[in-house]
N, C-alpha and C positions, 0 to 999 in steps of 0.2 A: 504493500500500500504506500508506504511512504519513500519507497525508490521510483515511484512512477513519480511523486510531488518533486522528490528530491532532482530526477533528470530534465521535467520539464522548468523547472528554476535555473537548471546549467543552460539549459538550450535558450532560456528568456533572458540570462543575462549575458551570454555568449551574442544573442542579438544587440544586445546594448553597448556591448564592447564596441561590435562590427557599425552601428549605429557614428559613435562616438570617433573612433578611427575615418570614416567618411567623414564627420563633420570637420577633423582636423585637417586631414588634407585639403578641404578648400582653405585654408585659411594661408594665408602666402609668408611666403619666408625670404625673400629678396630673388628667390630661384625663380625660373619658370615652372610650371609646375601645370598640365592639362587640365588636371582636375579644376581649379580656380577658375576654370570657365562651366563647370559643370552647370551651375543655374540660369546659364544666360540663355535665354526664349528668342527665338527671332520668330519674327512673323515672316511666313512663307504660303503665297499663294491664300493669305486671309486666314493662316490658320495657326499660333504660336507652336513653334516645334523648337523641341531642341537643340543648341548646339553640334554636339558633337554626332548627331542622326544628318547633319547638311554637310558636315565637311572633318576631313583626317586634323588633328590638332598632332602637330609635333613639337619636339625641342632640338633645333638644328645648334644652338649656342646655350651654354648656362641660363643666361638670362634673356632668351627671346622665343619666344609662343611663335608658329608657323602656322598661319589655318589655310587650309587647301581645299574649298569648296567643290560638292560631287558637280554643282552646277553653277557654272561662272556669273549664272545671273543673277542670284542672291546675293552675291559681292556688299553692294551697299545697303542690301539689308540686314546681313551678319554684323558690318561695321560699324550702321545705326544701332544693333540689339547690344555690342559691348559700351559704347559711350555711353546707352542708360542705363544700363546697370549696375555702372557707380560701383565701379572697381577700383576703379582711380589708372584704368588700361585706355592710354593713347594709339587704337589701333592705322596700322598703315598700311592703304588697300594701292598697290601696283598691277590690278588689273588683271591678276590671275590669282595671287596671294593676299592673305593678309598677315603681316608680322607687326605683334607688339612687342614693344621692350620695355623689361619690367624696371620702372625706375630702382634703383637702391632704396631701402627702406631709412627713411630719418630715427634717432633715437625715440622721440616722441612717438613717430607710428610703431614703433618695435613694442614700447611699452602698451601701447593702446590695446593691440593684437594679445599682449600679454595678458592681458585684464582677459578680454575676449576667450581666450583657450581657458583659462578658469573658470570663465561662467561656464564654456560646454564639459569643463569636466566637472564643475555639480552638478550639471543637467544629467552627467550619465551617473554619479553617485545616487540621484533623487530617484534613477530610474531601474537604478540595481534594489536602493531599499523598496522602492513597490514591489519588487518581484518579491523579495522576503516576504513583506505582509499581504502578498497573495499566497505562497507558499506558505506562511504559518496559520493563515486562515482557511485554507483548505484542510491539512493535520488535525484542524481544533471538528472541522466537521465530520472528520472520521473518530468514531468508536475506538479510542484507543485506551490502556493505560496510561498513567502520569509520566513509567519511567520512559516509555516508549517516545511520549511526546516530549519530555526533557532532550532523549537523545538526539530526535528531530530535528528540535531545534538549536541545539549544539553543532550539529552537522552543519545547516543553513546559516548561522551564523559564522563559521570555516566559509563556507562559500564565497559569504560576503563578504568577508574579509579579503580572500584570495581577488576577488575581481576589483575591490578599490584599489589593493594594491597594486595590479594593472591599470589602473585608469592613473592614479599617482605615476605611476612607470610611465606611461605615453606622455604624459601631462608635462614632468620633466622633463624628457626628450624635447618634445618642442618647444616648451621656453626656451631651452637650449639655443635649440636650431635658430630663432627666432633672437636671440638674444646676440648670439653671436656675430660681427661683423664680418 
């Protein structure tokens, strides 16, 4: 009974890891980096699609984005979709390509992003303790003994420890990356 609560808490916080990891990688580090154009929508033919479904996104230098559109006549409208979306990416369309270059990050925007990657790593601690108290609320509605549900929730709390300490691990990691000039 409570190995089935017990695996479906690894598999809902193992999503929240993979959750949290997506959310990092958009967040830019002075690199290029594909992903950072993940949410940008263009409208094509009246209908918002995404980025990377219109065109191959490469990194031919450290610090420069390459988008190579399946069809040349979205051009100015991939162009139009990164200038609103307030990336802070000046792209530049030569009529086959578009290449952005990621400016350097100022100390000021370093720390900003900083704040930023802490708020998503409470967002994914906030979202590992749900899964606990979905997990200890389901235990409490199975017919168990006391000892049974003590050990339970002994285990689940091991869990949740184990996956902040991942989330603190990636967390560190990119202030790092982010930190570093």
């Amino acid at each position: 009974m409570f190995d089935q609560v017990l695996s479906k808490l690894k598999k809902n916080m193992d999503s929240s890891i993979d959750a949290f990891e997506k959310r990092l990688a958009s967040v830019r580090a002075g690199r290029a980096n594909p992903s950072s154009l993940d949410g940008v929508q263009v409208e094509y033919y009246g209908n918002l699609t995404p980025l990377k479904s219109l065109a191959t996104i490469s990194v031919p230098e450290a610090r420069i984005l390459m988008i190579k559109p399946f069809d040349k006549s979205c051009l100015a409208d991939i162009e139009k979709a990164i200038f609103e979306s307030n990336l802070g990416y000046t792209p530049n369309n030569d009529g086959e390509t578009i290449r952005i270059v990621i400016p350097e990050l100022t100390e000021e925007r370093r720390r900003e992003l900083t704040k930023q990657v802490k708020a998503l790593a409470e967002d994914a601690k906030v979202s590992i303790r749900n899964n606990r108290h979905e997990a200890l609320d389901a235990a409490k509605k199975m017919d168990a003994d006391e000892d049974s549900e003590k050990r339970f929730e002994k285990d689940v709390q091991e869990e949740v420890n184990k996956y902040n300490k991942i989330v603190e691990e990636k967390l560190k990691e990119k202030e790092q990356d982010l930190l570093n000039i």
